[in-house]
C-alpha positions, -999 to 999 in steps of 0.1 A, spaced: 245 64 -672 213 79 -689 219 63 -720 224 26 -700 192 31 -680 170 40 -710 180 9 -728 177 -13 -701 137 6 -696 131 6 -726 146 -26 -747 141 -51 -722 119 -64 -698 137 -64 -666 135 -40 -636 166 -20 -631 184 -7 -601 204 26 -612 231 34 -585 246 63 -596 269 98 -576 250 127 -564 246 148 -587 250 123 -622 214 134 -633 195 104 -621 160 121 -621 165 127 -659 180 90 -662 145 73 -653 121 98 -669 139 105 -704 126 67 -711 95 62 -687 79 95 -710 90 72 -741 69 44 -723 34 63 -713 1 76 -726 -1 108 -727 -38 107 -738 -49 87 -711 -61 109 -677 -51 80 -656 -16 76 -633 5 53 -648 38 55 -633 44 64 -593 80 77 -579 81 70 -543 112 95 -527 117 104 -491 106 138 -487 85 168 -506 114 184 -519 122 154 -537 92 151 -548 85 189 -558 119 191 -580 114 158 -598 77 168 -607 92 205 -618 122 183 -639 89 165 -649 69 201 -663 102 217 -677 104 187 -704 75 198 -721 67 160 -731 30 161 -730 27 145 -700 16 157 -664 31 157 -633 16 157 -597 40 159 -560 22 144 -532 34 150 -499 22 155 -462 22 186 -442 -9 198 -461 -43 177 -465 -46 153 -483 -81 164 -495 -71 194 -512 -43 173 -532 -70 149 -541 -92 181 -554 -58 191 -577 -54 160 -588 -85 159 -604 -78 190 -619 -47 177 -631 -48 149 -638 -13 134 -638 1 109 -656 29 106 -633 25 110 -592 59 117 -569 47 107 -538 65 97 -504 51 66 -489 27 75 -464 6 103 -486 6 75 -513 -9 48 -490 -32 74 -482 -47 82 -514 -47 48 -525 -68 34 -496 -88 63 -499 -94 55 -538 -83 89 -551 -56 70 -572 -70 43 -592 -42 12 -586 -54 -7 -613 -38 17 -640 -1 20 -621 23 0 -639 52 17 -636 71 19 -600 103 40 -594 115 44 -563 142 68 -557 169 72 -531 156 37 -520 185 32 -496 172 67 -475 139 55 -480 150 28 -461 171 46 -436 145 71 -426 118 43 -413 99 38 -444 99 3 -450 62 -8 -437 51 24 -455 67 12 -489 58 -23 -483 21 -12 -475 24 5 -508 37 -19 -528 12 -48 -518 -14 -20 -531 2 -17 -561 -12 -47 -580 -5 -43 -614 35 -28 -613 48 -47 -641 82 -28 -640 97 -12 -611 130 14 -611 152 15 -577 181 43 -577 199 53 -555 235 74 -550 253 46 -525 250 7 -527 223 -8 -503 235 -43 -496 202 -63 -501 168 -54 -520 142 -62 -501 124 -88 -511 90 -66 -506 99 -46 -537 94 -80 -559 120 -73 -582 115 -94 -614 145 -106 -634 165 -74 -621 197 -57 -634 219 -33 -612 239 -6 -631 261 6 -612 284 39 -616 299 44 -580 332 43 -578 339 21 -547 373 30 -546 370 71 -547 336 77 -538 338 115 -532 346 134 -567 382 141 -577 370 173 -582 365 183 -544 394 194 -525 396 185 -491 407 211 -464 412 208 -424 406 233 -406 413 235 -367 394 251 -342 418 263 -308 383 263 -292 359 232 -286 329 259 -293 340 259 -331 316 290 -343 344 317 -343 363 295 -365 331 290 -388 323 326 -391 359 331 -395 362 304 -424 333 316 -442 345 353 -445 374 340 -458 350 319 -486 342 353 -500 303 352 -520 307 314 -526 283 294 -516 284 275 -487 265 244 -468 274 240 -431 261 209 -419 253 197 -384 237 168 -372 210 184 -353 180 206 -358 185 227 -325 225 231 -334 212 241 -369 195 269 -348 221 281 -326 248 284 -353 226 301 -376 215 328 -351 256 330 -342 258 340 -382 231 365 -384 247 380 -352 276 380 -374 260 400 -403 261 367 -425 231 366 -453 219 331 -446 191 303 -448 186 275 -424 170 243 -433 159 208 -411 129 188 -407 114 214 -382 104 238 -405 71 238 -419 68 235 -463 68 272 -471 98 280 -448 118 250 -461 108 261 -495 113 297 -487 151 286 -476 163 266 -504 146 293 -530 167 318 -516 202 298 -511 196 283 -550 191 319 -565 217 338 -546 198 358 -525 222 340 -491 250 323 -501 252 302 -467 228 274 -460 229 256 -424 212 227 -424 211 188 -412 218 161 -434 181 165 -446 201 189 -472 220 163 -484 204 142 -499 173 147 -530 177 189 -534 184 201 -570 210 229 -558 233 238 -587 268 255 -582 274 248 -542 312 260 -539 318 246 -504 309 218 -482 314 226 -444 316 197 -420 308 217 -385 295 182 -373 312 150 -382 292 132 -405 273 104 -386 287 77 -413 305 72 -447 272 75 -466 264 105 -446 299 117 -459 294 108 -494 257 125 -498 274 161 -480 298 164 -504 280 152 -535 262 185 -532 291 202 -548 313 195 -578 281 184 -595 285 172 -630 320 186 -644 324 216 -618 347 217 -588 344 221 -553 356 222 -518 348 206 -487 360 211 -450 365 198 -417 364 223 -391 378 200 -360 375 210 -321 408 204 -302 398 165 -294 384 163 -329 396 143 -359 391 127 -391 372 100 -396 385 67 -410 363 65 -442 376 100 -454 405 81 -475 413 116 -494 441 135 -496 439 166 -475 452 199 -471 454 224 -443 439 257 -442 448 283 -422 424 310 -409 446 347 -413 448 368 -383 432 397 -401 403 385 -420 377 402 -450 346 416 -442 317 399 -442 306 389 -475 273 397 -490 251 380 -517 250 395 -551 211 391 -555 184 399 -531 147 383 -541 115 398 -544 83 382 -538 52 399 -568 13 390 -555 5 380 -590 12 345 -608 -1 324 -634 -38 328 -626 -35 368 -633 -19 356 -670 17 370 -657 46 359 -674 85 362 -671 85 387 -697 59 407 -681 79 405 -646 110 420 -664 93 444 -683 70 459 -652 113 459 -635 129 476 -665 99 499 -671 89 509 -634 120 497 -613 146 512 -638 166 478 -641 182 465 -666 182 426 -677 213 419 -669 204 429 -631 174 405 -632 180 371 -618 160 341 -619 123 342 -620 96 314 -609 59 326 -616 37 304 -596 1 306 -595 -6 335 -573 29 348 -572 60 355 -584 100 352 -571 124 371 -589 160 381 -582 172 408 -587 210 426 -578 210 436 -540 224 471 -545 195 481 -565 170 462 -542 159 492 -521 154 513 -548 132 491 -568 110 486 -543 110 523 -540 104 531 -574 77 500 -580 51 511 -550 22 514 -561 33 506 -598 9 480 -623 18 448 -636 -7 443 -668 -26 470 -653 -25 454 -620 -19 470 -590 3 446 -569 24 438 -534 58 441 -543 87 432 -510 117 414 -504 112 382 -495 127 367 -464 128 329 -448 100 337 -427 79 351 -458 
């Protein structure tokens, strides 16, 4: 699929409409060939992803950074304002800008973007775009976007029409969905029935029985999202809950967690989905029917991403049952009469109050762990160093006593906050 999209980018003229599986590498697919096709000694935007939502927008820029290409990167988003994106992006200085629709229009009326140098438009998961109200906001930005000589639409199920606001020229659709098995042979499919219509025994139950693989429960609303999560805790289960509710650093805060294996449950709406870079998701756990087939598609495309395996189940009430468009084979799964304990994560995360701007780097985080918190590497997860901060995971049973043994400890001869880091960090 990669290689198809970057000929098609880069050895023809046409715009190109990539629909691809969940989980295929589609980010990559449009940005190994747009870097080919930009200036990266210019200081203007040239190119401008539109996707639904910041986190979206926040991986794609951070696929962007990690290919050490020369060029820069920039997520735009709201929930923050707008003026203090405008004052980094003049520190920046991006080449490229993932923005969702409205924050775009924004900064293009207001004349922090300059239009005139945009001539490359990708917009990605344009179907959910579309889906989540968008489309006056994408056609507001489009009709601002004057001098778009190619344009990129990808998305992971087939929209039935293009609309004609997007003004694709001469277009060519690559498609890679499998119409006829549109969930991965790689998932197995499991039933499992609930004697009660309140199905939260049966959850906690199943996911005790999933050991310290990790899990997705979706439901289809934010305040069911709530409840079962605060059913789970009650429970003892390490978890992270995620839906449009939550404000940017707890959403962030969630996933971050969940992704390094610091909970290895995630409940969440179908905002998790769709768009979140979330390797290695074991299970897939339908508490809620999913609302439609593409609903169905996007849940279980979280797991068995490229060549893994994975598992996905139906937990179904006493009225419940399966819906037409899972045309799967399925099995059934029991729930034992005596079940495991709880499980626990293997990692818990720390939060550091230094980053980039005091010079820290990952070497320096596991160094200051080694040296003052007596780990070892191979007890050291994955580290992000942002600029006034730093995550890093590190095994749970020696959580306590790290903190214990860092207090008061220096970092480059800094004195620093070290604590664990919670969803309502």
């Amino acid at each position: 699929m990669q290689e198809a999209v970057t000929d098609k980018m880069l050895h023809t003229h046409h715009d190109v409409v990539v629909l691809s599986p969940t989980g295929s590498g589609k980010t990559l697919a449009y940005l190994l060939p747009l870097v080919q096709s930009l200036d990266p000694q210019s200081d203007l935007v040239q190119a401008v992803v539109i996707v639904p939502g910041r986190e979206l927008a926040l991986q794609s820029a951070t696929v962007l950074a990690d290919m050490r290409c020369g060029l820069r990167g920039m997520a735009v988003y709201g929930g923050r304002p707008a003026m203090d994106e405008h004052r980094q992006m003049r520190s920046v200085r991006p080449h490229v800008l993932f923005a969702t629709p409205g924050r775009l229009n924004d900064h293009l009326e207001k004349g922090n973007v300059d239009a005139g140098s945009i001539t490359w438009l990708i917009i990605d998961e344009f179907d959910k775009c579309l889906a989540m109200g968008f489309q006056a906001e994408m056609q507001q930005a489009v009709s601002l976007l004057r001098a778009v000589r190619r344009r990129v639409l990808l998305s992971a199920t087939d929209a039935e029409a293009i609309p004609r606001f997007v003004n694709m020229q001469r277009s060519v659709r690559l498609s890679f969905l499998d119409d006829e098995a549109p969930v991965s042979p790689r998932v197995a499919t499991y039933v499992v029935k609930s004697g009660e219509k309140d199905k939260l025994p049966a959850l906690g139950a199943l996911l005790r029985c999933l050991g310290q693989g990790s899990s997705i429960v979706f439901l289809n609303y934010r305040d069911s999202v709530e409840r079962t999560a605060a059913y789970l805790r009650s429970e003892g289960f390490a978890l992270s809950l995620f839906h449009g509710g939550l404000d940017q650093e707890q959403r962030e805060a969630a996933l971050y967690l969940f992704r390094n294996a610091s909970v290895n449950v995630l409940v969440s709406t179908d905002l998790g989905s769709r768009g979140l870079d979330i390797p290695e998701v074991d299970n897939i756990i339908h508490y809620h029917l999913p609302l439609g087939s593409d609903e169905y598609v996007h849940r279980v495309g979280r797991t068995a991403r490229w060549q893994s395996a994975g598992n996905t189940f139906f937990l179904l009430g006493p009225e419940e049952h399966l819906p037409e468009y899972v045309d799967v084979e399925t099995d059934d799964y029991t729930l034992p009469a005596e079940l495991p304990a709880v499980p626990q994560p293997r990692m818990a995360t720390l939060y550091i109050g230094r980053g980039r701007k005091d010079k820290i780097s990952k070497g320096d985080v596991v160094g200051f762990l080694c040296k003052n918190g007596g780990l070892t590497a191979a007890e050291i997860g994955r580290i992000d160093v942002y600029e006034r901060y730093t995550y890093v995971a590190v095994a749970r049973s020696r959580s306590t006593q790290v903190l214990k043994l860092v207090r008061n400890a220096k970092i480059k001869g800094q004195r620093t906050v070290v604590e664990p880091l919670g969803q309502d960090k």
